[in-house]
C-alpha positions as CSV (number, residue, x, y, z in Angstrom):
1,X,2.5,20.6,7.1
2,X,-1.6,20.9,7.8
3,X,-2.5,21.2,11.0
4,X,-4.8,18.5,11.0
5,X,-6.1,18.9,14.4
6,X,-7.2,22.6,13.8
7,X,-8.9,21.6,10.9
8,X,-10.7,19.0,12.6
9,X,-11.8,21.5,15.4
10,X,-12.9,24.1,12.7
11,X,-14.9,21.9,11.0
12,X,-16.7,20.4,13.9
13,X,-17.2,24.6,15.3
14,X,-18.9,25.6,12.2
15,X,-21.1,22.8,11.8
16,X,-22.4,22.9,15.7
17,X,-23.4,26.7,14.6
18,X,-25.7,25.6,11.8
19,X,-29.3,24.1,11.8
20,X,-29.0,20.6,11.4
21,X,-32.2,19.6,9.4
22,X,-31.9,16.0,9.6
23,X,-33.4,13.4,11.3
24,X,-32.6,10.5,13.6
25,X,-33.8,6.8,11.9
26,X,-36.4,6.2,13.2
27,X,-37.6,2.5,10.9
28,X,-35.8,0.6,14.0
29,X,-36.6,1.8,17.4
30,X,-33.5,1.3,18.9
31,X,-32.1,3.8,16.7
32,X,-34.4,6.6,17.3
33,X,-33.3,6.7,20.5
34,X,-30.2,8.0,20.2
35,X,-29.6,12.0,20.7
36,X,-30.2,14.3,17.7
37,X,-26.5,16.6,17.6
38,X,-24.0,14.1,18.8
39,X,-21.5,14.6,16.2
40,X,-17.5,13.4,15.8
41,X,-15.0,13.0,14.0
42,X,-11.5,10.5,14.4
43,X,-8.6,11.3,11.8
44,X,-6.2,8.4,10.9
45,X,-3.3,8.9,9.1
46,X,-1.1,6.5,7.4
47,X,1.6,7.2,9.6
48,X,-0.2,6.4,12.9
49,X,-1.0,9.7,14.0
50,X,-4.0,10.4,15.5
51,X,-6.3,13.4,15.9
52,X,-9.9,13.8,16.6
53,X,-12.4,15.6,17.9
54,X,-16.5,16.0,19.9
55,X,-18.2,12.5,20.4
56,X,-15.9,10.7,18.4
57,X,-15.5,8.1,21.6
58,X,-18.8,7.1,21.7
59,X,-19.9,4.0,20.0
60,X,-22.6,3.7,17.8
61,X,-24.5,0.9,15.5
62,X,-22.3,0.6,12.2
63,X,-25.1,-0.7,10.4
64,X,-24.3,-0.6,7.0
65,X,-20.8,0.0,7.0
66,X,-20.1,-3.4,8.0
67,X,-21.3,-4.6,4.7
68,X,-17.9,-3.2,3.5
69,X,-16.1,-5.7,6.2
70,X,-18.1,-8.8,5.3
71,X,-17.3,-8.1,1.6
72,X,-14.2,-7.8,2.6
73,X,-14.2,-11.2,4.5
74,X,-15.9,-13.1,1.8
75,X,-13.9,-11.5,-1.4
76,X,-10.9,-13.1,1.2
77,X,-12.6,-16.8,1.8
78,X,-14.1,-17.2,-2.5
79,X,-12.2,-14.9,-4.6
80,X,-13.5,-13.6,-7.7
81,X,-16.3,-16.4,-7.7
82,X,-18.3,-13.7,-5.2
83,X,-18.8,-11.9,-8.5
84,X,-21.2,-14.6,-9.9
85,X,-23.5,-14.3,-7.5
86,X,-23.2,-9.9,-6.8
87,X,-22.8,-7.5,-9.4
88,X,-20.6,-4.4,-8.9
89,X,-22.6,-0.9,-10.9
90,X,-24.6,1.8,-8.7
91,X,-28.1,1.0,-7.9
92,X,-29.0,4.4,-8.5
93,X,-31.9,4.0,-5.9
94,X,-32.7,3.4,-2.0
95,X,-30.4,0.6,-0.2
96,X,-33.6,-1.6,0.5
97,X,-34.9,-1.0,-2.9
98,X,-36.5,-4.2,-4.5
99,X,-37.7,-3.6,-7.6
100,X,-34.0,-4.2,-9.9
101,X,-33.6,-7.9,-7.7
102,X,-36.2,-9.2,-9.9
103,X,-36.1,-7.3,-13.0
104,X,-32.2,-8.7,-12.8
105,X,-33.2,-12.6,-12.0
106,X,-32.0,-12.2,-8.1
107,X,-28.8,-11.1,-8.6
108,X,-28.3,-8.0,-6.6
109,X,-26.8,-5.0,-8.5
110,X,-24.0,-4.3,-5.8
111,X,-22.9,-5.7,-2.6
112,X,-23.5,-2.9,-0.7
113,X,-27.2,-2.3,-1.1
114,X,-29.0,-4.7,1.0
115,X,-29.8,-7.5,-1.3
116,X,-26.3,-7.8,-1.6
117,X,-25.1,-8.2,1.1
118,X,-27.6,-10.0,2.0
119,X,-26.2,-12.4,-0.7
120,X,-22.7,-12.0,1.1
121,X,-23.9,-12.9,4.5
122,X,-25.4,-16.2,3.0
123,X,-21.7,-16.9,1.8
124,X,-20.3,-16.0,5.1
125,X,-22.5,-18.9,6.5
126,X,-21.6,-21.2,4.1
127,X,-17.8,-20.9,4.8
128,X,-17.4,-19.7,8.2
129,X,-17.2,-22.3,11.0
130,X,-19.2,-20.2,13.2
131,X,-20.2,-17.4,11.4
132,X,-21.0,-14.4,13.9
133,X,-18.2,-15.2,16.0
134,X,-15.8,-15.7,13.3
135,X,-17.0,-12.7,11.7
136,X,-16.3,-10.2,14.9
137,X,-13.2,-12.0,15.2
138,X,-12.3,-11.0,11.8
139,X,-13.3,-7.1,12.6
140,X,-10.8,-7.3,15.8
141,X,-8.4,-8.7,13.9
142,X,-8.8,-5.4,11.4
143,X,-8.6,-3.3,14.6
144,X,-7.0,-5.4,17.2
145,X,-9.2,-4.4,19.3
146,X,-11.2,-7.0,21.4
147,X,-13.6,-4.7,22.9
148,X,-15.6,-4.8,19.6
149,X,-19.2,-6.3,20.2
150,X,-22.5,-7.0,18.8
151,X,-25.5,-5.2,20.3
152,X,-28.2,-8.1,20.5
153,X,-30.6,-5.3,21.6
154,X,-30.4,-3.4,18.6
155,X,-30.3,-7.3,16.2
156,X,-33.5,-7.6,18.0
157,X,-34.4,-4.1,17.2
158,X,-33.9,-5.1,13.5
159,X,-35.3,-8.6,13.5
160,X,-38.9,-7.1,14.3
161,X,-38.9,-4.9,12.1
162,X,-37.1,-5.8,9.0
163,X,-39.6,-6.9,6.8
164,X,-38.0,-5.5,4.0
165,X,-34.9,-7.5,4.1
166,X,-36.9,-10.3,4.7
167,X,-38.8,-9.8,1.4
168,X,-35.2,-9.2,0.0
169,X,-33.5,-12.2,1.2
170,X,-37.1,-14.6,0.4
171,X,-36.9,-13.0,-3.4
172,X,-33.1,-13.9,-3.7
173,X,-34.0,-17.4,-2.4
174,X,-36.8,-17.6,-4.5
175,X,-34.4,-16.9,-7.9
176,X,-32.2,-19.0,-6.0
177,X,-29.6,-17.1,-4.8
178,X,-29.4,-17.8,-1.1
179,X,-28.1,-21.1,-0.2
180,X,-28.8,-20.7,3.5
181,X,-31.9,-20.8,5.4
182,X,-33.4,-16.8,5.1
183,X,-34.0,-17.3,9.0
184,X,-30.0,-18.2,9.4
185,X,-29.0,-15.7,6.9
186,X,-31.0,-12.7,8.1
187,X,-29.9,-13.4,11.9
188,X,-26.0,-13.1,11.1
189,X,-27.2,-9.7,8.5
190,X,-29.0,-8.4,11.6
191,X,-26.1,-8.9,13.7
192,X,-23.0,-7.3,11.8
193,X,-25.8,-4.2,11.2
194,X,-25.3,-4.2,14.9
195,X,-21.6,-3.9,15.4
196,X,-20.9,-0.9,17.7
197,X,-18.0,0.4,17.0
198,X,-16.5,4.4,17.8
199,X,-15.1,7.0,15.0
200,X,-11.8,5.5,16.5
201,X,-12.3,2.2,15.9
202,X,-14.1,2.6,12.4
203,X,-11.0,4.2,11.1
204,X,-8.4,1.3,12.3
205,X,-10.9,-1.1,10.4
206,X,-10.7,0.2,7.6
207,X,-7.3,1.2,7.7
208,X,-6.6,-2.1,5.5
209,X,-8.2,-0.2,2.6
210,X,-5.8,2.7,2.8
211,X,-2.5,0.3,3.3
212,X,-2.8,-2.0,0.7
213,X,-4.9,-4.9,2.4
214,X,-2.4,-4.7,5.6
215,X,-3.8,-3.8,8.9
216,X,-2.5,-1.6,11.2
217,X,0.0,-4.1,12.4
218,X,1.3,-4.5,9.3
219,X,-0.6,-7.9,8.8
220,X,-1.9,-8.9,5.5
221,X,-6.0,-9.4,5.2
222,X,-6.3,-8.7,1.7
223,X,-4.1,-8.5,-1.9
224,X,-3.7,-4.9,-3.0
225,X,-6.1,-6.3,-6.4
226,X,-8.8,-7.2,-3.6
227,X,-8.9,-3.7,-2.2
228,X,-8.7,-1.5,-5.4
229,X,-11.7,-3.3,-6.1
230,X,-13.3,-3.0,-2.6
231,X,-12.2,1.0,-2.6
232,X,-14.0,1.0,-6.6
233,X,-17.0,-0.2,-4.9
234,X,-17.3,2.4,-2.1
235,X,-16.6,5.6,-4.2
236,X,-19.4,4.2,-7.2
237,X,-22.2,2.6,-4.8
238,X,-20.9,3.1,-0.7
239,X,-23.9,6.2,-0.5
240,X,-26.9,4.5,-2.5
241,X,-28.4,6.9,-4.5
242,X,-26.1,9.9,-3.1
243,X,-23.1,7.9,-4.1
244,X,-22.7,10.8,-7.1
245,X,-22.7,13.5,-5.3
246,X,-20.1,11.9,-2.4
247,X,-17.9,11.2,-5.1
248,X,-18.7,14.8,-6.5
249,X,-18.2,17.1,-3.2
250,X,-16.0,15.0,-1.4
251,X,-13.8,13.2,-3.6
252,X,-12.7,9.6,-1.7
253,X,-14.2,6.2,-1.7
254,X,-16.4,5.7,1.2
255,X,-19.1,3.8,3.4
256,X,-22.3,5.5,5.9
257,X,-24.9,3.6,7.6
258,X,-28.2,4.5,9.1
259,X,-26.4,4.7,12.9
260,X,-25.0,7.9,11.5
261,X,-21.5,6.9,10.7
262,X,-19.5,7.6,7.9
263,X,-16.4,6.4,7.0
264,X,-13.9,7.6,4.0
265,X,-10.1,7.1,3.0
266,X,-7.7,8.2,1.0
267,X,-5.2,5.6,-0.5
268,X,-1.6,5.3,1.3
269,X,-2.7,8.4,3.5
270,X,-5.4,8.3,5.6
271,X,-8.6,7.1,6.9
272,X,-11.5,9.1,8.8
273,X,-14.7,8.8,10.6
274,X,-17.5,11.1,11.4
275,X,-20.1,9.9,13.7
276,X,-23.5,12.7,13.3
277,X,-26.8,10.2,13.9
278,X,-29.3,12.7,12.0
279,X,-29.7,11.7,8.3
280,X,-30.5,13.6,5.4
281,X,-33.6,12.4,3.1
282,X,-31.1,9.9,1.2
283,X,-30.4,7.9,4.9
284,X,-26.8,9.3,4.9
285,X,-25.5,11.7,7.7
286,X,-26.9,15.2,7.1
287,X,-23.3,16.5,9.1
288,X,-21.3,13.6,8.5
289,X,-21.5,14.5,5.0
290,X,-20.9,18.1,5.2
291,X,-17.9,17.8,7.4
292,X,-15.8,15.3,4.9
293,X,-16.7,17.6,2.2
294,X,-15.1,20.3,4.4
295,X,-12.2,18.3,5.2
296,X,-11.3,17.5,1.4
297,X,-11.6,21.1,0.9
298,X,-9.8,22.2,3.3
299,X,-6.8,20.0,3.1
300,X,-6.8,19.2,-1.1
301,X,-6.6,16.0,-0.3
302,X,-8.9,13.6,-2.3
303,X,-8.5,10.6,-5.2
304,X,-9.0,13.4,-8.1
């Protein structure tokens, strides 16, 4: 039997010793304002069992990990017809990269880079009654937790300063590929980017991808086709351009964002969350990274 909590505590000891080179994002100010070596970590199992360790308490912006969860919600409301509009291979480059939107006619290359799920947020709004609202309620519903909120600050925060997923969101309506209006669109994208969530929370959301499409109270969200397909998606293209070398030292399908989350799973065992805000050059947690590739080590337990 591992002792999971030791490992945890182990992992989490080491790292605080080292130098951590990375940096806080800076590209939205509210970001940069958060402290350099906050750094947590929340263990899930499969079982219920919880064990955790440092700041894993404190919320933080998801950002991009939510794309995972409004994929999840749309592959829910239209099926496989998502797949016309969204491609599902590795970008091999940045998440706000533009250049392979228009050498591919406006179809994004994944659903997880930003053009993506940009694309995704414009079929949220064509579906949902009243789509931020209906889209947090669909995140509580994953955690059943109703303490879940947006942080309009930090959607502000975004707003003035995305200009590169406006350019995004303009070329996919330009190769008509945004049904929406890009104002409407970018508003909602802005908004689940700024879902705060804790390590805690992040790994009751995603627990659905580790049981099957069933959330923690047992409740199906999703088929278990839906989420092989979801988990395919996260090992191949949830760390951009580092998406390789995630699958190569740490071994399970997973999702980071900017905010300095990360969150991984293994299949009918576990999920887990690291929270570490400074990134590495690539945008994804310089700690957050080091510690699941620790924790795969440690315990053996991976998809290979």
């Amino acid at each position: 039997m591992l002792d999971y909590q030791a490992i945890l505590e182990e992992i989490h000891e080491s790292l605080k010793k080292t130098e951590n080179t990375g940096e806080v994002a800076s590209y939205i100010p509210e970001l940069a304002n958060i402290p350099k070596n906050k750094f947590g970590i929340h263990l899930k199992l499969i079982t219920g069992e919880d064990y955790f360790v440092g700041d894993a308490s404190e919320k933080f912006s998801v950002q991009s990990i939510s794309k995972v969860l409004s994929l999840a919600k749309a592959f829910q409301l239209v099926g496989n017809e998502l797949w016309k509009r969204v491609d599902v291979e590795p970008s091999g480059n940045p998440f706000n990269h533009l250049s392979l939107l228009e050498l591919e006619n406006g179809i994004p290359r994944n659903p997880l880079i930003n053009s993506g799920a940009i694309v995704v947020a414009d079929v949220l709004l064509s579906h949902l009654k009243n789509p931020k609202e209906d889209f947090l309620d669909f995140v509580r519903e994953l955690t059943h937790d109703d303490s879940i909120q947006y942080s309009e600050k930090i959607a502000e925060s975004e707003r003035i300063t995305g200009f590169n997923n406006y350019a995004a969101a303009n070329l996919l309506k330009a190769y008509g590929n945004l049904n929406n209006k890009v104002e409407d669109v970018l508003d909602f994208y802005f908004h689940q980017c700024a879902i705060l969530m804790d390590c805690r929370q992040l790994t009751n959301a995603f627990f659905v991808f580790a049981n099957k499409g069933n959330c923690l109270k047992n409740v199906q969200h999703l088929s278990s086709s839906q989420v092989k397909r979801i988990n395919s998606i996260m090992l191949t293209c949830g760390f951009y351009d580092e998406a390789g070398e995630f699958a190569f030292e740490v071994g399970l399908p997973g999702k980071s964002g900017v905010g300095g989350g990360i969150v991984a799973l293994l299949p009918h065992c576990f999920t887990i969350a690291t929270w570490a805000p400074a990134l590495n050059a690539k945008g994804n947690s310089y700690m957050g990274m080091q510690a699941l590739e620790q924790f795969t080590t440690k315990t053996k337990l991976s998809i290979f």
